[in-house]
N, C-alpha and C positions, 0 to 999 in steps of 0.2 A: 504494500500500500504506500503511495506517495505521502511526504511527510511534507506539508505547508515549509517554504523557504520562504524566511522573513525579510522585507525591502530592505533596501536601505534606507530609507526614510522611515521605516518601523524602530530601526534597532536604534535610528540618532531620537525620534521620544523618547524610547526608553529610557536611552542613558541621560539626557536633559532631564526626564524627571528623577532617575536616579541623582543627579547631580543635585538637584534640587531639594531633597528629600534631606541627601546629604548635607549639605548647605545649611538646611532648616535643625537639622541637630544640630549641627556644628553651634549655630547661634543658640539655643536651647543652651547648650552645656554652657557655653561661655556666660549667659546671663546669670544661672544657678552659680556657677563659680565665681560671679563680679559681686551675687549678692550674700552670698557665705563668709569670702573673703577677709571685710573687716570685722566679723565676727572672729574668726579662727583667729587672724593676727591681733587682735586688738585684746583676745584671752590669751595668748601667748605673750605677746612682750609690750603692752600698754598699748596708749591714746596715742604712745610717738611714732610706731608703725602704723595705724592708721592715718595719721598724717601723710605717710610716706609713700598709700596708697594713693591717698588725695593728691601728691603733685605727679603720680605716675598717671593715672587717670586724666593730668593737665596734658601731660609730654605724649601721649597716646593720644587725644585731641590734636596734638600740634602736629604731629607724623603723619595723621592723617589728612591733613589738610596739605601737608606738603605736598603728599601721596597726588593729590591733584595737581599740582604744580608740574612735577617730576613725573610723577607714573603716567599722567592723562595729557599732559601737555607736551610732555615732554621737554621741560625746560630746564636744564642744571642749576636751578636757582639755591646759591650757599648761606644768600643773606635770609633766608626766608623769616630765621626769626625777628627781625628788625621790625616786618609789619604785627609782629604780636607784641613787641615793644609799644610799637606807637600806639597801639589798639587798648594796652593796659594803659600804659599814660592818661590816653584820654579817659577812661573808665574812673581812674584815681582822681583826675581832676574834676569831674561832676559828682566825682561823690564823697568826698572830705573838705574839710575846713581850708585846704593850703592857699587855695586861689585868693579866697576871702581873706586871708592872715595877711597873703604878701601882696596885694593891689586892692586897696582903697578904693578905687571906683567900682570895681568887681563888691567889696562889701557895702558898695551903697544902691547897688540893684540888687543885693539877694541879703539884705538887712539880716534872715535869717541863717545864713548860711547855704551852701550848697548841698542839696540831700536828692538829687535823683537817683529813682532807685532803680537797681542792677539792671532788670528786665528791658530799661529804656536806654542805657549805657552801652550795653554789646552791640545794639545795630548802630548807635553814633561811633563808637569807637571801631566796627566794622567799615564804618562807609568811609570814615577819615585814614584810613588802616587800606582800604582801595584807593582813594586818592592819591597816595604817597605810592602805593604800587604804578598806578599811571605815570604819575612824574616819571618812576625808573623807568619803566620799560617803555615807554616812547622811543627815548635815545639808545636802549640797550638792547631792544628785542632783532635787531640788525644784525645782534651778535652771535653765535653760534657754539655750544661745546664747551670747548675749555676758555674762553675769551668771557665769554656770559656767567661763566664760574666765578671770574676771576672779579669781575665788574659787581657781581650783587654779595660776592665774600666782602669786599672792603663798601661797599655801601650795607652792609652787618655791620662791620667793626665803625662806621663813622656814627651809626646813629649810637653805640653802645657808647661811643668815647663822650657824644654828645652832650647824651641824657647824664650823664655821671660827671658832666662839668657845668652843667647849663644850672649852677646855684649859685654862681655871680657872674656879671657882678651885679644881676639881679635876680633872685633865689626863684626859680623857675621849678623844675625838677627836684629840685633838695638835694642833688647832686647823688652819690653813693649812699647818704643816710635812707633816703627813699625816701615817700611818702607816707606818711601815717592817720590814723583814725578815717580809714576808707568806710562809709558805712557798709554792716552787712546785708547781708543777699536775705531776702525775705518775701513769701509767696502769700497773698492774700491775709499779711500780716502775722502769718506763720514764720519767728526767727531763727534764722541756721543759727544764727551766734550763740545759740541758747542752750544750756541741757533740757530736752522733753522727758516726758514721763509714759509708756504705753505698753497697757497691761501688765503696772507695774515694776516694771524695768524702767531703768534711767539709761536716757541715750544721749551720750556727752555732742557738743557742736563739730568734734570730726569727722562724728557718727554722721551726722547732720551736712556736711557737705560732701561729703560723699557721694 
């Protein structure tokens, strides 16, 4: 008896839903394992490994966004993190006190201080954070390979020298000290800064940004 010989356009669903199937675990496990995580570490060696998860979880954010740069665009871009510089800058300045402290006219339009909250910060400090990516690459997208490496490495290293001298000799940046008292991230009045309390348990604010 003849046995059904299957297309080839049979076996490529197959494997596309296999892959897909696959795929769909793969993220499955990863979410159970992102949300275990700061439990496991955080009963092992404290709140300071949980920290530690928190800025890995920043730099995994940032990879990936390269990931678009490099992987999708294909652009050897070194300086990448300079646009998440400029993008925190602007974030810090909308939402602490420094603007207000070091320019007088700044504290007499926002008598109370500057307090925009986080939600409204990420897409201004995004768009401004584009901006500065246009400026580069106008003049540099011309470039190719190792030339376009080399061009958005030291446009890295200029805005790093910048922002870490740009506190005089009018106190801009705050120089290396950084900026401080950013308000926190908070969701329909729900504080991460906070220790909560659910079902019991106290979940300290690393817990909370996480």
């Amino acid at each position: 008896m003849n046995q059904p010989v299957p297309t080839a356009n049979g076996a490529t669903q197959i494997s596309a839903a296999a892959a897909t199937r696959k795929a769909y675990r793969g993220l499955a496990f990863f979410l159970i394992a992102a949300i275990i995580a700061p439990v496991l570490v955080g009963y092992a060696g404290g709140n300071y490994w949980v920290r530690v998860l928190d800025f890995a979880l920043l730099y995994i954010m940032l990879a990936l966004g390269l990931n678009i740069v490099v992987g999708f665009a294909g652009l050897l871009d070194l300086g990448y993190i300079a646009f998440y510089a400029v993008g925190a800058y602007v974030t810090a300045f909308l939402s602490s006190p420094h603007l207000t402290s070091q320019f007088e006219w700044i504290a007499h339009l926002f008598p109370a201080g500057l307090h925009v909250p986080v939600w409204f910060t990420i897409p201004i400090g995004a768009a401004v954070a584009a901006v500065f990516g246009i400026l580069l690459g106008a003049p540099t997208l011309r470039l190719r390979g190792d030339y376009l490496a080399i061009v958005t490495l030291g446009f890295g290293e200029i805005i790093r020298i910048f922002m870490n001298n740009l506190d005089r000799p009018v106190n801009i940046t705050n120089g290396p000290k950084g900026i401080t008292g950013i308000q926190p991230a908070s969701l329909f009045g729900f504080d991460f800064s906070k220790a909560h309390e659910f079902f019991g348990f106290k979940v300290s604010s690393v817990y909370m940004y996480y």
